[in-house]
Structure formats: structure tokens, C-alpha cells
C-alpha positions in Angstrom: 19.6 43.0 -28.0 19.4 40.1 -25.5 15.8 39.3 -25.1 15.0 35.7 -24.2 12.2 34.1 -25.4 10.1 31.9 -22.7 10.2 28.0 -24.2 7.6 25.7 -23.5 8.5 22.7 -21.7 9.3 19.7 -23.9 6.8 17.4 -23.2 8.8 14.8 -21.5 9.7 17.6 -18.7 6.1 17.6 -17.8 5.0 15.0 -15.1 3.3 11.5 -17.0 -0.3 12.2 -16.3 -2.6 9.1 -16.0 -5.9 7.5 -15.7 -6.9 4.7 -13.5 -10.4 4.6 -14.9 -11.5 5.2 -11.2 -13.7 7.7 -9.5 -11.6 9.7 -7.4 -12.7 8.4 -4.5 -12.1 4.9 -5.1 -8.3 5.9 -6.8 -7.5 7.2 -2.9 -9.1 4.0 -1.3 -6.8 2.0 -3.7 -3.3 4.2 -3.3 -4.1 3.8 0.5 -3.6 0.2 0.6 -0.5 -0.8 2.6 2.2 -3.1 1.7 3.5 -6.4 3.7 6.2 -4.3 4.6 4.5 -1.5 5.9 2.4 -3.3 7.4 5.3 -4.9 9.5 6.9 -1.7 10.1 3.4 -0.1 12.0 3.4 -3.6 14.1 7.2 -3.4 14.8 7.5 -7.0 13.3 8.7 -8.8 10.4 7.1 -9.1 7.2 7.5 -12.9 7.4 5.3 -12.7 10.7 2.9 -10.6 9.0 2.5 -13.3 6.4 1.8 -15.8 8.9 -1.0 -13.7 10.6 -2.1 -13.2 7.1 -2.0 -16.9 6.1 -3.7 -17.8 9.7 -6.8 -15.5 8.6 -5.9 -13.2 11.4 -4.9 -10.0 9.1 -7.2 -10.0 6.1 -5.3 -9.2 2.5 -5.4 -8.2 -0.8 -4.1 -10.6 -3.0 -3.3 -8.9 -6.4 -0.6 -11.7 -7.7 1.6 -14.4 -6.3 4.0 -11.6 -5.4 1.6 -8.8 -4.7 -0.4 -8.2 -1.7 -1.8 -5.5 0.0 -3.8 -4.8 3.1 -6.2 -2.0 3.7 -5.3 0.3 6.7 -8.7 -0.4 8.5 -8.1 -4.3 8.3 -4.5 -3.3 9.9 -6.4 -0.5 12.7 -8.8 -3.6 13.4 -6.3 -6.1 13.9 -4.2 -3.5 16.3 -7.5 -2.5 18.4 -7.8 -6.4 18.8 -4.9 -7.0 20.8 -4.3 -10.6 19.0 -0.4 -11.0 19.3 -0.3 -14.2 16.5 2.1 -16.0 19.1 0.1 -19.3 18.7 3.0 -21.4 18.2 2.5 -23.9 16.3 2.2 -24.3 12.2 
């Protein structure tokens, strides 16, 4: 007789499953968050000038670590609507 016998999946097969400790709401407000590079790639630009509008106070951020920053995609909609082109020149 060949009957096969149905295995469960070893548990590392199963996706990791974790929790942020966040309402639900607030764990989609957070994954939405956009990175410098991202953020360049919607404004066609580099992420160097995105981290000069940022350091010039034009494009608000995130700053999780020296290394990590983010920026919220209404802050990014905002700063498109306003037409601001950070072409000051300058330092």
C-alpha cells in the first residue's frame, strides 16, 4: 500500500511571526515611513540632495539613529504640493 501521510510543516518552514507591541494602526503608519532613498527616487533626485533639503529644515525627518532616517509620506506629499525646488545655492 502506498498511502502518504500529510506532515506538518517543521516550524522553521512557517513564516517568523512577530509583535511590534503596536496597535495595528500605528504598525501601518510606521511600515509606511519612506527611506532617504525613496524619497529621492519619488523626487527624481539624489539621496544626497534629499539630505540637504532635510538638513535645510525643508523636508521634515525621522531620525531613528545616525544612519537611520525616515520620512513620513505626507511630509514628502507636502513638500511636493509646495513647489520648493531646494536650489538655494549656497551652504
Amino acid at each position: 500500500m502506498n498511502s502518504k501521510v500529510k506532515q506538518e510543516p517543521h516550524s522553521s518552514d512557517k513564516p517568523h511571526q512577530f509583535s511590534t507591541g503596536l496597535p495595528s494602526s500605528n504598525y501601518e503608519r510606521f511600515v509606511a515611513l519612506f527611506t532617504r532613498k525613496q524619497v529621492a527616487h519619488q523626487l527624481e533626485t539624489c539621496v544626497h540632495t534629499v539630505a540637504r533639503l532635510t538638513k535645510r529644515g525643508l523636508l521634515p525627518a525621522i531620525v531613528l539613529g545616525p544612519r537611520l532616517i525616515r520620512y513620513r509620506p505626507e511630509d514628502v506629499e507636502k513638500f511636493i504640493q509646495s513647489g520648493v525646488t531646494g536650489n538655494g545655492g549656497g551652504k
